[in-house]
N, C-alpha and C positions, 0 to 999 in steps of 0.2 A: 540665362541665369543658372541652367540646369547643373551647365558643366564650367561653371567657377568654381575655385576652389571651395574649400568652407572655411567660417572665418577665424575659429577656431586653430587651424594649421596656419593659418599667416601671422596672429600672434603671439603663436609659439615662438615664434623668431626672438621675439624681442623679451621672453619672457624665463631667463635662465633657471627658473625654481621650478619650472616643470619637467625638468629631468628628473627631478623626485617624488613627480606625483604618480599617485596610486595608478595602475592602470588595468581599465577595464576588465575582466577578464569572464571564463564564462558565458563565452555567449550564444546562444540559444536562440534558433528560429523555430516558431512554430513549437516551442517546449524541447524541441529536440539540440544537444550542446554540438553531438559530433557528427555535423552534419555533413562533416568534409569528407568524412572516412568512407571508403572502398571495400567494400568486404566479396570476399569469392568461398563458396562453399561453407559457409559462417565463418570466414576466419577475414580479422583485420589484415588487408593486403597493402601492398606497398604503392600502389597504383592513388593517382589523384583523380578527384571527378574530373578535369578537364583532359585526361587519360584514360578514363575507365573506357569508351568508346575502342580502342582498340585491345580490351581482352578478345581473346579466344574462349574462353569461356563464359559460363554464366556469371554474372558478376549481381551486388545487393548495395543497395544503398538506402539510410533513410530519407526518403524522398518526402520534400515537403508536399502539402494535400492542397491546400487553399489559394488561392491568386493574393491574398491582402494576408500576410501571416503576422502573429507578433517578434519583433524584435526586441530581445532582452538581454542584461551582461549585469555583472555583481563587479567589486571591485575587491582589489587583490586580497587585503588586509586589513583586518578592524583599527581605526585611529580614531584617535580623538579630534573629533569635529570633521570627522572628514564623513561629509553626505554631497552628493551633486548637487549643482543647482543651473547648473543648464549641460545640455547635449547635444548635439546634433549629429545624426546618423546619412552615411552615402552607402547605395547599392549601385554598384555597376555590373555592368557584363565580362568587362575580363579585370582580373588580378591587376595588370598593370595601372589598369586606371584608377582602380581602386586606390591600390600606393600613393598615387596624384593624387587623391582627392577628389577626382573627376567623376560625377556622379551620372551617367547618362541612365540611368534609371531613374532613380529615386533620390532626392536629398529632403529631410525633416527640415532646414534650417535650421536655425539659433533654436534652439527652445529652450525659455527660463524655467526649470520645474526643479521645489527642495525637493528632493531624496529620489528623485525618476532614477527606474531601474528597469523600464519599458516602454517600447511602443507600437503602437500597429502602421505595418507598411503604408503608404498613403500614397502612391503612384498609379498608374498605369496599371492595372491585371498584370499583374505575373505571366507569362506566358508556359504553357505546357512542355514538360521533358528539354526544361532549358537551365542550365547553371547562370548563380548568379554570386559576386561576392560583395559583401558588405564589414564596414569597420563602425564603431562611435566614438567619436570627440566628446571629450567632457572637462569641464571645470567644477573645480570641490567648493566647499565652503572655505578653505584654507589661498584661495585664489589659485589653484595650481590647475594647470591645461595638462592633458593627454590624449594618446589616443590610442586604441585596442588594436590588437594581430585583425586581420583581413579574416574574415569566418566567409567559405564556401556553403552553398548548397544549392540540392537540385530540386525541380518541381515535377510532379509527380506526369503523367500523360493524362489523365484526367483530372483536372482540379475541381472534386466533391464537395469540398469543405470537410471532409471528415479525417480526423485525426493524422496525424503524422507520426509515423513507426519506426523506429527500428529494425531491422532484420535480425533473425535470431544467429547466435553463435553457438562454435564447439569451442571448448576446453579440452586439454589433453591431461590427465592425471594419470598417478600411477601408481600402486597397491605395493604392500607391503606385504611378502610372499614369503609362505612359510613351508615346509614337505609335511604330509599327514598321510595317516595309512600304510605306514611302514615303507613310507618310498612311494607307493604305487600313485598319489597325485600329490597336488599344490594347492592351498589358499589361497588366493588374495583377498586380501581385507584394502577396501580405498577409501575407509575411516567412514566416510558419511554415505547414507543413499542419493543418489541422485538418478536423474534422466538420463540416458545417453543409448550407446550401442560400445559393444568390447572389438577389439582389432588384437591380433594376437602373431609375435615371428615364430617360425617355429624351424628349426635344422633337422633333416631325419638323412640316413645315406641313400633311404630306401625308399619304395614307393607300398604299398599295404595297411601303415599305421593310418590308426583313427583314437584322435581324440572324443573325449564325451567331457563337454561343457556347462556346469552348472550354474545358472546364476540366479538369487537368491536378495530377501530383504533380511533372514534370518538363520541364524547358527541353530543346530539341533547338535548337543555331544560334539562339539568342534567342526560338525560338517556343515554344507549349506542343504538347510532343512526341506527335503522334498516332499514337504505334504505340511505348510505352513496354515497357522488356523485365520479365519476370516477371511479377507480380500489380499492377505499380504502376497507379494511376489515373490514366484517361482516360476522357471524353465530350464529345457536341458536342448542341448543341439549337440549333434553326433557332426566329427570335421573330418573329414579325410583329408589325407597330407599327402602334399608332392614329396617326392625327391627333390632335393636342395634344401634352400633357406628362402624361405617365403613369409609375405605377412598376408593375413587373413582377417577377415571382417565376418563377425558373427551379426548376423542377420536377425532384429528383434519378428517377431511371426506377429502381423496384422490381428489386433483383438477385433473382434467383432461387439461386441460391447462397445467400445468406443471409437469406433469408427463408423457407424449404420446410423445415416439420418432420420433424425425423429421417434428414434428407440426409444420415447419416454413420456410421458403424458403432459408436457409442455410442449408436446411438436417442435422442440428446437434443433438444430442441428451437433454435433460434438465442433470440437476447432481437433482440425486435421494437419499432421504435422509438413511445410513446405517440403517438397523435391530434395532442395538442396542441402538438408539435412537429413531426411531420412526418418522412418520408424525409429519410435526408440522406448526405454525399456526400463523401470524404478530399477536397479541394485545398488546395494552394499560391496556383496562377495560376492567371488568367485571360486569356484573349485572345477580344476581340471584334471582328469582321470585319463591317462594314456601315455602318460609324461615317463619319458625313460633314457639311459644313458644314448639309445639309438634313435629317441627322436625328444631334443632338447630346447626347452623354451627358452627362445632369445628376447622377449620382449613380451609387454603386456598392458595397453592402455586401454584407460576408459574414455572414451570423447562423448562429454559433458554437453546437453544442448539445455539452453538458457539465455534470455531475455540478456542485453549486455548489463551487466555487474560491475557495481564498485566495491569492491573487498573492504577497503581502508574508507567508505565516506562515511558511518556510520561507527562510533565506538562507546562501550561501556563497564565499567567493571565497580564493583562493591567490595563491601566487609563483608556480606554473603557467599558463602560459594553456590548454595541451591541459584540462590539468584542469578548469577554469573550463567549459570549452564543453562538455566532456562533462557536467557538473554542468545545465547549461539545457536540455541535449538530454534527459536523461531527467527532468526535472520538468516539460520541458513535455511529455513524453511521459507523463506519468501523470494530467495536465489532460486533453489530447486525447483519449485512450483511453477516457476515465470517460463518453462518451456515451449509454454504452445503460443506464449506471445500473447495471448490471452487469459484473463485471471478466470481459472477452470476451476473443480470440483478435486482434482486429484486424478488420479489413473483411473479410478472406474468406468466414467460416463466421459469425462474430458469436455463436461458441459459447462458452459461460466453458469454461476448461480448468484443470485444479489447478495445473498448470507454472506456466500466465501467471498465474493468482490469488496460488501464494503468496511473488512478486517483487512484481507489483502493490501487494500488501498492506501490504511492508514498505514500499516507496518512497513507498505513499500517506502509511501514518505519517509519515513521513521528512519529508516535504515541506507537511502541512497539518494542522491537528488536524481529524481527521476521523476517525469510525471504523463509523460505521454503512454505506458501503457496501461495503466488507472485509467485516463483520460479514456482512452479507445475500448478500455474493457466495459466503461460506464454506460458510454454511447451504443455498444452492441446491447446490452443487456437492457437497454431503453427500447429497442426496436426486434428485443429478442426474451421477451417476460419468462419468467418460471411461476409456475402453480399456487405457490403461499401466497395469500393476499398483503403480509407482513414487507414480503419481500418485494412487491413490484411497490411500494411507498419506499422502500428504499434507495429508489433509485434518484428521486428529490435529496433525498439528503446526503446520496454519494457525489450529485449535480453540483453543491453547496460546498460539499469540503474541496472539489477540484478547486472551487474560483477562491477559498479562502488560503490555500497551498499556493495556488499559482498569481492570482491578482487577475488572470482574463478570463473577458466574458464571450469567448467565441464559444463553449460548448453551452451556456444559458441561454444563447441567444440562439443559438440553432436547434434548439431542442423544445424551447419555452412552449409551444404548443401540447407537447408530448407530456410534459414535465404536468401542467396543467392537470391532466387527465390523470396523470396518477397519485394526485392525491385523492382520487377515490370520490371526490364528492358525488360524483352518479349513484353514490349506495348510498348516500345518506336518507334517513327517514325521518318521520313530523319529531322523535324526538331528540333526535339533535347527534344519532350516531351512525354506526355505518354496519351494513352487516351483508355476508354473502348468502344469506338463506333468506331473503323476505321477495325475492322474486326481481330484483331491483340488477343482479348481475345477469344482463341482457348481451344479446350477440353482439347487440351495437356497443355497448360498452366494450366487449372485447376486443371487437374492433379500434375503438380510440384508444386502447392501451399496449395494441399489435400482440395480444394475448394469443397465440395460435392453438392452444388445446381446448379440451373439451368443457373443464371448471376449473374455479377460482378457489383455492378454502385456505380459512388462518388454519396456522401450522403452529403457532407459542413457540415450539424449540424440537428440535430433532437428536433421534429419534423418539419417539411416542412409543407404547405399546403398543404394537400389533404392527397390521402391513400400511403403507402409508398412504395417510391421509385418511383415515378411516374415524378418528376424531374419538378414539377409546376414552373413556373416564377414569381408569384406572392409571397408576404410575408409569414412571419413565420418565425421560430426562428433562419435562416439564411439569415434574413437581405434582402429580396427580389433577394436574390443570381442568375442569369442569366447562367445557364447550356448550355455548346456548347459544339463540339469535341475536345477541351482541354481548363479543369480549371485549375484555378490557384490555387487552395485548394491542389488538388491531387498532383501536380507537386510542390507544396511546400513539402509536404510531401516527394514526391518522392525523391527530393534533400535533407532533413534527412535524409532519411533512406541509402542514397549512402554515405552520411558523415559519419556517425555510423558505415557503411558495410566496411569504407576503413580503419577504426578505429579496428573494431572486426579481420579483416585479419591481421594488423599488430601485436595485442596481440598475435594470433596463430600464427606469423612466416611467414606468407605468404606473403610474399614480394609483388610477383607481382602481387597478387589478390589488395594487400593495393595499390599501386599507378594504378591500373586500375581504382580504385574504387575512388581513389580521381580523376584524369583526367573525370570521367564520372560524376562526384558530378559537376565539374567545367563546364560542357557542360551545364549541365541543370538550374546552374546560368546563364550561359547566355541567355540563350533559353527563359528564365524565364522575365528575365531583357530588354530583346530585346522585345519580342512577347506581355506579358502580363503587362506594365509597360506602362501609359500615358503619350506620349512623352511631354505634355503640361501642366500637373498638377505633375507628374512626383510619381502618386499614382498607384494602383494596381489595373486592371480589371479582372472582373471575369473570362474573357475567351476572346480565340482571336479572335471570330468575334462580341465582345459586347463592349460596350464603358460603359458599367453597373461597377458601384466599390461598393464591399460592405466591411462592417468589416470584412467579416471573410478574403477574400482572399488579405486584407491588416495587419491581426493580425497574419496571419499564414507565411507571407513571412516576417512581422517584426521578430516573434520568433522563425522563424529556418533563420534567417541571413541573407538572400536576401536583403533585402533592403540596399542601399550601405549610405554613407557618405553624399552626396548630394541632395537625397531625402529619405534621414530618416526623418527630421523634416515633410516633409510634410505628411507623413504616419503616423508620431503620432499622428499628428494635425488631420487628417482626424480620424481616430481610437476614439481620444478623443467624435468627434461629433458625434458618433454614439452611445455614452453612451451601454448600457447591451443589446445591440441588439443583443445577443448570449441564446444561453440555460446554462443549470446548465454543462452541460460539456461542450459546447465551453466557458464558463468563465476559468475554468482551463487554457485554452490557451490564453488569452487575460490575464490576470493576469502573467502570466509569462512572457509574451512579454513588458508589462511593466513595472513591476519591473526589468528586463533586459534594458530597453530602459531610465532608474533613471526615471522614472513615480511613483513616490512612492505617494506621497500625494493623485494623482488621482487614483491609486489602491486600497488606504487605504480608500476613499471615496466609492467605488464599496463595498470592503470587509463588511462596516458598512450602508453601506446603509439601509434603511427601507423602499425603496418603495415597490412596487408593484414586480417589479425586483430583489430579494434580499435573502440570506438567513436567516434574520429576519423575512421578511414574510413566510417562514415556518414556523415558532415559530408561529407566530401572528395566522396564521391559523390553528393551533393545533398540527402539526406534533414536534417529537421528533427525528425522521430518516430522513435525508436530502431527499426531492422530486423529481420526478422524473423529474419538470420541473418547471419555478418560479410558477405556479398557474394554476387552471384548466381553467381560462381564457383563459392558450396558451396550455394546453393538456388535454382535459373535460375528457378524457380517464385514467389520469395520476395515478400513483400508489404513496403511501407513505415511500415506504424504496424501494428507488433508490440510491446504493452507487458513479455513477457517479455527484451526487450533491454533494459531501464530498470535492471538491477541495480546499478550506480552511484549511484542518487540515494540507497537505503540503506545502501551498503558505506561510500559518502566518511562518511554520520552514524552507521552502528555501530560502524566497526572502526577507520575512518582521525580521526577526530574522539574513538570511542569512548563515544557517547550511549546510554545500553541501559538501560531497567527492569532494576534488581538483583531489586525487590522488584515482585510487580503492580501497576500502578496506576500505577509511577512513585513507591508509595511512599517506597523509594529508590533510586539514583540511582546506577549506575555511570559514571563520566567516563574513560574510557583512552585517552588519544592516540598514534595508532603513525604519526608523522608523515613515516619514511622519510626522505627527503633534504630533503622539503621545508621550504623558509626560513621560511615564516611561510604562516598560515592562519585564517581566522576562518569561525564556523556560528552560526544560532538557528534552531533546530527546536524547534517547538510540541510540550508533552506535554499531557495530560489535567491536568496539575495547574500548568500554565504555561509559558512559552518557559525553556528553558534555551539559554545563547548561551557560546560558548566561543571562547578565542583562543590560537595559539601563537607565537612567535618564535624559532628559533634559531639557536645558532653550532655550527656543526658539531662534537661530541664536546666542548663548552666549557661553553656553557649554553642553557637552555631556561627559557624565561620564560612562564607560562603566565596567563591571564585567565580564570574561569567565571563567570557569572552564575545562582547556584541559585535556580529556583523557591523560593515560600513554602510553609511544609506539607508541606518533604519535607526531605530532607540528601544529599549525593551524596559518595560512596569515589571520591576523586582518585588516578588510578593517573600518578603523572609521571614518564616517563626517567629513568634515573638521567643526568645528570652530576657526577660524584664525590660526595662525601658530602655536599654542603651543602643542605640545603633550609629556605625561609625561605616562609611564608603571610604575607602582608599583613603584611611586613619583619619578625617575628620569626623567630627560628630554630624549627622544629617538628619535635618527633617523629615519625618515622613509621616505620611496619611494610614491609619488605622482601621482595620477591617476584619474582629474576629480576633482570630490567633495570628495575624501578620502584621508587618510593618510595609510599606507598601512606597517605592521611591521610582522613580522614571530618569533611567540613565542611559548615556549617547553611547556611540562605537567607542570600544575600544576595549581592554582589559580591566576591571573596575575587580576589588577589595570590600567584602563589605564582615561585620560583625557585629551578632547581635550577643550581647553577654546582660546580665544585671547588675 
């Protein structure tokens, strides 16, 4: 039966209306799309996997990791009524058979499923360092047969189960060159900072010149500034030149800093950048001094290293312009950063940290279909902890948003033991919370959380006054936060990470682990609610033996749901007055918690702001990489490409656009636009199951005119403004379910009209 055809290609024959059906496309082994592609020294090559075996050189591929991977594909274009409802996938070993239909691997059979957009291999173990190619057959709701392009890929030499990768690339860019210094050198400006190393031609007749090369993250008086304040980049390298015309490769110099394993009190290692890329090095500009009619620059690039990139899958623009800039500064902050193939800290340490991971993560979604190096950064950073006790509970809730982006449970299910352990309950005590000081963080606990350094401590938000982890009571970018033996920061935490943990038990089946873990979620709201909750202002204290409230441990029990009914307003109310009393990653969470809390206006005021607080003042200050903190006013220390400052490129596509899996996978499709003031606005952000693209326009409290474009194979819950009762979809009048300030209607693929006027 293996190697019959399937029954879908035999009748096709007879079935002349599926030459116009949709066809498959996108498809994705193991998360990974381009799994066919060859790449040699990071650069896509011309070579096929069933070729690559005879380079001469080193060659890269991303190699699937698992023996059983998932198989997934979207389909071309959003139509009306067009969802799947059955498929059937063939894996063979060579191309040709594949073309037949001849599955000597693998065939699914017929499978009846509405809206399947996945499946997991079900054959035989994949076998090690062996190519395999697979297509899927499908039929829509509209009756119509197809079947997808042949998708190649290879499997890895050990199948671990763990992630499937990418290999990183070079870009070639090229600067815009100016003369400075009365002749005597050249600028290049190559607009944005990135990663990479410089390559340079240079003609001389003679053999004696030497160039002196500067490169730079910032201009001092038009030059590239040699003595930049805080952690920003600077180096110079002196080139001596041949006679003739030669190109030259400037060599980034090994920082020791981020390259020395375990330089840091989480005992982790940095991520080191592959061979076949090379050292490499944050600039902007360049300035080169040596430059003269006798030795003349013929060329000048920068090769770019980064995670592969899709330039065009993510788009956004407003009636704002602050908004617009902040939108390019953190997407191109999420390109830049993806360097080491691992979600890092930035250039300092080149450590992953959970903080910059689980902003990274989202804004990766946000901005490309991409999901395998989220995936892989999640799972290092599971079995490679950092020091905050905040942060290693966030690695359940970064567990949680992979499978609600992607719809698979291979990383919750190979991880579920580990996940387990870090919701901390080992530190819980008789009343009902968690804390690192009562003797309770024991080796052995360290152990089950693969903690490798010395202590565990909440951290609220960074930096703090003074050197870290020292837990000061005084100000700094946690709001004067008062530290006791249980805060309210961590125990908000703590109660996510039990909501998610009783969530992830019921996807895998495990019943009793799910209502353990909800009853235990329920304990620590009250714990939470009783202990750390002013009975008189009816707001949030830091800790139970302080009458101290700050934003954070009122923005963190607002946005993981603690705050109940009756003193929710005064939470927000408090929260409002403490304006951007946060760092560039505690705004992530205070943005969330109020576009959740319909704070939209006063989010959208934060988002655009231009103070001193803001991601505009990056811009203003020269950065092109979101910072590591709003200004070296609150970290004199601070670095220029810190991707935990990127939390913009998710917040404008979850909260302000309102694009969010209702269901995993994208199954379905929640749409809420909390558009604040603003006049008009448009998005297309990439999901696993297609671009959905959305548009607004409105009159201030009159009408709202709204545009979505729903993926095929899914349906998306349109949450619209109310203005007054009228709402009309694609010019009929429509029913819809009421909730608040929206109108609320559930519509299929395709392009849909809707307007709410009075």
């Amino acid at each position: 039966m293996k190697n019959s055809r399937p029954l879908i290609v035999t009748m096709m024959v007879f079935l002349p209306c599926c030459l116009h059906a949709q066809k498959p496309v996108h498809l994705m082994t193991d998360l990974i799309e381009h799994t066919d592609r060859v790449f040699i020294g990071g650069r896509p090559s011309t070579l096929t996997l069933g070729e690559a075996g005879s380079a001469i050189e080193p060659w890269q591929a991303a190699e699937v990791r698992t023996a059983r991977p998932r198989l997934a594909w979207a389909y071309s274009s959003p139509e009306p009524g067009a969802f799947i409802e059955a498929y059937e996938v063939c894996v063979s070993t060579k191309p040709e058979l594949c073309a037949k239909g001849v599955a000597d691997t693998w065939r699914s059979g017929r499978v009846a499923e509405h809206g399947a957009a996945s499946t997991v291999y079900g054959g035989a173990d994949l076998k090690p360092s062996s190519t395999y190619y697979w297509r899927v057959y499908t039929l829509d709701s509209n009756g119509r047969e197809a079947a997808s392009d042949i998708k190649a890929f290879r499997t890895a030499a050990v199948l671990d189960g763990s992630p499937s990768r990418y290999p990183l690339t070079l870009t070639d860019e090229e600067p815009a060159v100016t003369t400075i210094a009365d002749g005597k050198a050249v600028l290049a400006d190559f607009s944005t900072d990135a990663f990479g190393w410089l390559s340079l031609t240079v003609s001389t007749p003679a053999e004696g010149d030497t160039l002196t090369i500067h490169l730079g993250e910032q201009l001092k008086a038009g030059r590239v500034n040699r003595r930049p304040e805080g952690s920003q980049r600077y180096a110079a390298y002196r080139l001596p030149l041949l006679r003739g015309t030669h190109t030259y490769r400037v060599k980034p110099r090994k920082d020791r800093r981020n390259t020395t394993p375990r330089r840091n009190e989480s005992g982790v290692d940095p991520i080191l950048m592959p061979p076949y890329i090379g050292e490499v090095y944050p600039f902007r500009y360049c300035e080169i001094e040596g430059i003269s009619p006798a030795a003349q620059l013929r060329g000048l690039v920068r090769h770019v290293a980064s995670y592969p990139f899709d330039d065009q899958a993510a788009r956004f623009s407003s009636s704002d312009s602050v908004l617009n800039k902040v939108w390019q500064l953190c997407k191109h902050t999420v390109r830049a950063t993806s360097f080491c193939g691992t979600y890092v800290d930035g250039d300092r340490e080149r450590i992953p940290y959970e903080a910059d991971a689980i902003i990274n993560q989202l804004s990766h979604y946000a901005t490309d279909r991409e999901y395998s190096m989220a995936r892989h950064s999640v799972r290092h950073l599971i079995y490679n902890p950092t020091w905050p006790t905040e942060w290693i509970l966030q690695s359940v809730i970064m567990a949680w948003n992979d499978y609600m982006y992607t719809g698979d449970t291979l990383l919750l299910a190979s991880v579920y033991g580990d996940l387990k352990a870090k919701t901390l309950l080992a530190l819980r005590e008789d009343n009902g919370l968690i804390s690192t000081r009562t003797g309770k963080a024991t080796k052995e606990v360290y152990e089950s959380i693969h903690f490798k350094g010395k202590r565990i401590k909440d951290i609220v938000d960074w930096p703090q006054t003074g050197a870290a982890g020292v837990e000061k009571e005084d100000g700094g970018e946690a709001d004067g936060f008062v530290f006791t033996d249980y805060n309210t920061v961590v125990n908000a935490y703590h109660y996510e990470a039990l909501k998610l943990m009783g969530r992830v038990a019921g996807v895998l089946g495990r019943e009793a682990d799910r209502r353990f873990y909800e009853a235990e979620a329920s304990r620590v709201c009250t714990a939470v609610n009783t202990l750390l909750r002013h009975p008189r202002t009816g707001i949030y204290k830091d800790g139970v033996d302080t009458d101290h409230s700050s934003l954070h441990s009122n923005m963190f029990a607002l946005g993981f749901g603690l705050a109940d009914g009756k003193n929710r307003r005064a939470v927000i109310d408090f929260i409002k007055s403490r304006k951007m009393g946060c760092s560039v990653y505690g705004a992530q969470f205070l943005l969330d918690a109020l576009y959740d809390a319909g704070e939209a206006d006063y989010a959208l005021s934060l988002l655009t702001s231009t103070a001193r607080r803001s991601w505009y003042n990056m811009l203003r200050i020269g950065s092109t990489i979101t910072t590591e903190a709003w200004d070296n006013v609150y970290k004199p220390n601070q670095d220029w490409n810190h991707p935990w400052g990127a939390a913009p490129a998710n917040v404008i596509v979850r909260k302000l656009m309102g694009v969010e899996p209702l269901e995993p996978g994208f199954g379905r499709i929640r749409i809420k636009p909390q558009p604040g003031w603003l006049d008009s606005a448009s998005l297309t952000v990439p999901t696993i199951r297609g671009d959905v693209s959305v548009a607004f326009r409105q009159e201030q409290g009159r009408c709202f005119r709204f545009v979505a474009d729903i993926p095929a194979n899914t349906e998306a819950e349109v949450w619209m403004p109310r203005r007054g009762r009228r709402l009309t979809v694609d010019g009929k009048k429509a029913r819809a379910r009421r909730s608040g300030g929206f109108l609320i209607v559930v519509l299929g693929p395709g392009r849909h009209e809707l307007n709410a006027s009075e």
